[in-house]
N, C-alpha and C positions, 0 to 999 in steps of 0.2 A: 462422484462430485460433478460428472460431465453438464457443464451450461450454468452452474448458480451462480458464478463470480462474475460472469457477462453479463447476466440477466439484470444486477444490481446495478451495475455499472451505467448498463442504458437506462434503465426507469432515472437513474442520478440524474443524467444528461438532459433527458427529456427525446422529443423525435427529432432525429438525426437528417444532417443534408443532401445525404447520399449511402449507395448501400455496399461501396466500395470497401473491402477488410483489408486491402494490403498494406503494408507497411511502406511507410515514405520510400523512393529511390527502387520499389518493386515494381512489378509490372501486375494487371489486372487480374493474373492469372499465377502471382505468387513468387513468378520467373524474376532474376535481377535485371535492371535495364542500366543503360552507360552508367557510366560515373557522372554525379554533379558537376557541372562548372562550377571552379572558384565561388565566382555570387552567388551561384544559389547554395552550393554547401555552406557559406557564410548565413545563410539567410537560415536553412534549415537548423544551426545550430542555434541561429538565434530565438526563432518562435518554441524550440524543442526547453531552452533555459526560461523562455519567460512563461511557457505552459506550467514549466512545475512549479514556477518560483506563484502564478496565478492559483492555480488548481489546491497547490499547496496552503497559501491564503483565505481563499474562496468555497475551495471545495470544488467536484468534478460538476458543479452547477452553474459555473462559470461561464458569460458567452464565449466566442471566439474572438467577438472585436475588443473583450479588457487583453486575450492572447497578442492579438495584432497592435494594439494599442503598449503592449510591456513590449515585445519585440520590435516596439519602431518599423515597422512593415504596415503593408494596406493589409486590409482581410481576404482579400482576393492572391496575395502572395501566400497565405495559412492555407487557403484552400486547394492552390495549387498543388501543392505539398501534402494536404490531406484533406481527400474529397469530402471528407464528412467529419464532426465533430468524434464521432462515432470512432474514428480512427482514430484522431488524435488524445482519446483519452487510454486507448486500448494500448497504442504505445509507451505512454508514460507509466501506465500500471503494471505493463510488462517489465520494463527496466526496472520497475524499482522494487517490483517483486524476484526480479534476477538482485539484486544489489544486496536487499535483506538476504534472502538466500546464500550469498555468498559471505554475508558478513555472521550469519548465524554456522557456516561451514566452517568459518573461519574459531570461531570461541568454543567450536566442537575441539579440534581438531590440535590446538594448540594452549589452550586449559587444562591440565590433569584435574583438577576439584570442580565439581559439578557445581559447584555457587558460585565459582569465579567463574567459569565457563557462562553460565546465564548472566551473571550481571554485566559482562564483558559484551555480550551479545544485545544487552540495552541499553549500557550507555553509548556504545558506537554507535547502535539504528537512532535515539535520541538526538544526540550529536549533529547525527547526519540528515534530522529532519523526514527521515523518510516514512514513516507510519503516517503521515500525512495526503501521502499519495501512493498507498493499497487500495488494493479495490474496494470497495464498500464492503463487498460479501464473505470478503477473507477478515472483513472485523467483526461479521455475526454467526463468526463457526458457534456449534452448539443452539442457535435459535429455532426454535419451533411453532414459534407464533409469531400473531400480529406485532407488526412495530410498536411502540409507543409513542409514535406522534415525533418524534423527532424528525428533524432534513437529516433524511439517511446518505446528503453529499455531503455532508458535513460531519456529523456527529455517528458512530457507530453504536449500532441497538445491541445490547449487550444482554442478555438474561440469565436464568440460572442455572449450572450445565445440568440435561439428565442424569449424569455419572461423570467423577471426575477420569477427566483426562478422553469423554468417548466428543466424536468429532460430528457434528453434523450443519448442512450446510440447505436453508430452503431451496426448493426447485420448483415456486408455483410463480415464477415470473420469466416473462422472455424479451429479447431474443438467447439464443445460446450462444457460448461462449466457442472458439475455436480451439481445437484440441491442443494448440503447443501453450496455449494461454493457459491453460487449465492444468496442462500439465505441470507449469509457472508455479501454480497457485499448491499444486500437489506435493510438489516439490517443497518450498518454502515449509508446509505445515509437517511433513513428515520432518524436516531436520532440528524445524521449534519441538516438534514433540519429542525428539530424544533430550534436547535440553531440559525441557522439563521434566524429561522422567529419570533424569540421570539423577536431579538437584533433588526429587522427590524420594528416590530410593534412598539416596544418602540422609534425609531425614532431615534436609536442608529446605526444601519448601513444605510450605500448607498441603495437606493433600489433599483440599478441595480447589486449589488453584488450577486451572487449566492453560492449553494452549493458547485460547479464546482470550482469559486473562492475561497474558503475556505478551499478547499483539494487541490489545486495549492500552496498556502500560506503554508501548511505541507511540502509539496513534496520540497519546492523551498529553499536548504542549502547553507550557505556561502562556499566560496572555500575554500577543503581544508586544515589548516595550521598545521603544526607541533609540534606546543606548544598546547595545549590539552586548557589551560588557555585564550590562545587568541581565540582558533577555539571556545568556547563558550562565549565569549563577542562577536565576529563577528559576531555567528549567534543570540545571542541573540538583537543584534545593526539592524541585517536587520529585524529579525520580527519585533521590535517597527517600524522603518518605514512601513513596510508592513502594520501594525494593524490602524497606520496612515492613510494609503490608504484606508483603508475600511471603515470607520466611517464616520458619516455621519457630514456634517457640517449644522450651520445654514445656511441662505441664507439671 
């Protein structure tokens, strides 16, 4: 898989301000450097919530002055912080590919029935908003062609799998991806994939449903709405029908 999940990620971005990869509070060469002061781990926490709560809205297409402008900071505080956009979105896609990860470990592990176990596993990543901010290229596992014109920061390019359940990921775009990032990403999709192979053997899903389709179902939010109360019946209203779609019926 080494480089496709970066590769998307940048093309989302666009050209980056710097070629800096490390993570906020590292050092240039990977090593950790002091500890923040007070303000500015204040300050980090705050452009780190209003990146996802942007990215999440926006898409990884976002500049960095709507990041600086949600965080109430200048853009010159965002870049301190993270010398390049380039960083800034490689962090946010890393957490929240650890957070699914962890919350798909989690409906493994304490589900006995492989349909609770998966649906358990999508209404928490729903809930939690996070399919919103995966990398682009972990939402076009199985693609083998051209896009179709969609903003690949926004909307994930989904096509038909060669074989249910077989994983593949483009590799004709650059830059590459760093190896614990990737590993992120490897991680995540092997633990989706017992889920759905577990709900499949039991004869509980479609067996042309895939991992692809499982992380589509995360990514894909209701529009939208104002009232905090309705935007979570709405999207809790479209994942039932979605989980609908997936399941497997008699014949």
């Amino acid at each position: 898989m080494g480089g496709a999940i970066g590769s998307a990620i940048g093309s989302a971005m666009g050209p980056a301000t710097g070629s800096t990869m490390g993570a906020a509070g590292n050092g240039r060469d990977g090593s950790r450097t002091a500890p923040l002061r007070v303000d500015a781990q204040r300050n980090l926490e705050h452009v780190l919530r209003a990146a996802r709560e942007v990215f999440g809205e926006l898409g990884y297409g976002a500049p960095m002055e709507d990041v600086a402008r949600r965080a109430r900071v200048g853009v010159g505080t965002v870049y301190r912080r993270f010398p390049s956009k380039d960083v800034l979105v490689r962090r946010i896609a890393e957490e929240e590919t650890s957070r699914l990860t962890d919350q798909a470990r989690t409906a493994l592990g304490q589900e006995d029935e492989p349909w609770s176990a998966l649906s358990r596993f999508l209404r928490t990543s729903v809930a939690s908003g996070a399919g919103r901010l995966l990398p682009p290229q972990v939402l076009r596992v199985g693609v083998a062609d051209e896009g179709t014109g969609f903003d690949a920061a926004r909307v994930p390019q989904q096509r038909t799998q060669q074989g249910a359940g077989e994983l593949r990921l483009r590799t004709d775009e650059a830059p590459a991806l760093s190896a614990g990032d990737d590993a992120g990403a490897a991680a995540l999709l092997e633990v989706v994939g017992q889920l759905v192979e577990r709900a499949r053997a039991a004869g509980e899903l479609r067996t042309d449903v895939s991992v692809a389709d499982v992380l589509l179902v995360i990514a894909t939010a209701a529009p939208s709405l104002p009232d905090a109360a309705q935007q979570a019946a709405a999207s809790s209203r479209l994942l039932d029908i979605l989980l609908e779609g997936l399941r497997s019926r008699p014949v």
